[in-house]
C-alpha positions in Angstrom: -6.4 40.8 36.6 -3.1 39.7 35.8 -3.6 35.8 36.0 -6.9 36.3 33.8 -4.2 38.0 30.9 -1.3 35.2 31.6 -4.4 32.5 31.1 -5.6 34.2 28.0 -1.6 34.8 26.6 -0.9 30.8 28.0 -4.1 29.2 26.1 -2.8 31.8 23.0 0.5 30.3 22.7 -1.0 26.4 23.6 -3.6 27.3 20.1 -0.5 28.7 17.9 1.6 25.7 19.0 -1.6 23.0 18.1 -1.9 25.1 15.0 1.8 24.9 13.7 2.2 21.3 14.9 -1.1 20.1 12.9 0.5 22.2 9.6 4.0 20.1 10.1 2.0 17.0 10.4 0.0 17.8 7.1 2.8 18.4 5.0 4.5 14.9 5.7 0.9 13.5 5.9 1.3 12.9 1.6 5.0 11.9 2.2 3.8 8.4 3.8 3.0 5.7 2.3 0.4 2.5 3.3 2.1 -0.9 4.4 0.5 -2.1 1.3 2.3 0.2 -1.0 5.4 -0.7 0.3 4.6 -4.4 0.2 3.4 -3.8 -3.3 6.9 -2.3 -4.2 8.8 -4.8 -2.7 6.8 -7.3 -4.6 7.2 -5.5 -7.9 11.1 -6.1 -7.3 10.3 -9.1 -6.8 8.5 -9.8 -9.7 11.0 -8.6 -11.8 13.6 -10.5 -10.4 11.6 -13.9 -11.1 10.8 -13.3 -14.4 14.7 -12.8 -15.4 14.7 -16.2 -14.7 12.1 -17.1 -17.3 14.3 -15.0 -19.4 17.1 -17.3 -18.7 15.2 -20.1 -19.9 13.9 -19.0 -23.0 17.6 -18.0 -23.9 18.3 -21.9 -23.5 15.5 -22.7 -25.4 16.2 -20.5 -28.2 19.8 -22.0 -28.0 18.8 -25.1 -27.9 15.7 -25.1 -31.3 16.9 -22.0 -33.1 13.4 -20.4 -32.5 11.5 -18.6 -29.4 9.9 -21.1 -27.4 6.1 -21.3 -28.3 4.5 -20.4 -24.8 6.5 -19.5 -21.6 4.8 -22.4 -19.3 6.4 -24.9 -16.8 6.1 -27.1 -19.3 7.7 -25.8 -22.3 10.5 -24.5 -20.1 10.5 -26.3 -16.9 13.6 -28.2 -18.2 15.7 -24.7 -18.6 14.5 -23.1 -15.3 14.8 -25.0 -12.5 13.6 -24.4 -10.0 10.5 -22.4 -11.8 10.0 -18.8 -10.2 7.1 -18.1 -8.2 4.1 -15.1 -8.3 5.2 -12.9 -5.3 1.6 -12.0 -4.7 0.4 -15.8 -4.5 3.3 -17.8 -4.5 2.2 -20.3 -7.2 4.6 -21.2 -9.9 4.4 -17.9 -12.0 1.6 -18.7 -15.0 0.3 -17.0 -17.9 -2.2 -13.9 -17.4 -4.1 -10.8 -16.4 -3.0 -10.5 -12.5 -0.3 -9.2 -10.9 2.9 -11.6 -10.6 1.3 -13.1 -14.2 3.9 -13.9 -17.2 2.8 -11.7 -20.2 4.7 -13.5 -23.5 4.0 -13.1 -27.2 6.5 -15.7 -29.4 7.5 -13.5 -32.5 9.2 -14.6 -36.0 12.0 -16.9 -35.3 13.9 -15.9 -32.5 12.0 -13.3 -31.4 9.7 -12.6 -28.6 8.3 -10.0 -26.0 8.5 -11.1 -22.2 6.9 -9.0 -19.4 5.5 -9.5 -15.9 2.0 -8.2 -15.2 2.6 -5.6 -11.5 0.7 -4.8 -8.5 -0.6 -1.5 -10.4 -2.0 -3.6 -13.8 0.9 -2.6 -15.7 3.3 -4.6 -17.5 7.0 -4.6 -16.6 8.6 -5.6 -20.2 12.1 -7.2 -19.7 14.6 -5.9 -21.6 
């Protein structure tokens, strides 16, 4: 009788200690994040650190004409930027558009203009 109650307490314990191992786990569970989240992160950082450059150039160029540049392509200011910063997420020369890594830039009156870079989310990191 007494090893038939020791089994019973010992398979007891072995269900509260499953039980209060399994909550622990689910409570960091929301705490961790993919590989690709992190990677996206990274990226972001990374994103923003290119587009400074771009910054940098159209600083020059504004210098250099008096006016914002009117796109902010290789072309326009491939002569200010050198080398030309690349799209984290495909490592092309960073280019105009919609994806993430993309140049967002709208030339304003004069010297004036908006400068952002397009991030793993969709949204659009404007640079200060």
């Amino acid at each position: 009788m007494r090893s038939r109650r020791s089994g019973i307490a010992l398979a007891a314990l072995a269900a509260v200690v499953l039980g209060v191992a399994l909550a622990v786990t689910a409570c960091g569970a929301k705490d961790i994040q993919t590989p690709t989240a992190t990677i996206d992160k990274a990226k972001d950082v990374a994103a923003k650190g290119e587009i400074m450059m771009v910054k940098t150039g159209i600083a020059a160029y504004v210098a250099t004409n008096s006016a914002a540049p009117p796109m902010a392509t290789q072309d326009v200011l491939g002569g200010f930027v050198d080398p030309w910063p690349k799209n984290p997420w495909t490592q092309a020369p960073m280019a105009s558009g919609k994806q993430p890594g993309d140049i967002v830039y709208a030339p304003g009156a004069g010297t004036d203009y908006t400068l952002g870079v397009v991030l793993a989310d969709g949204s659009v990191y404007n640079v200060p």
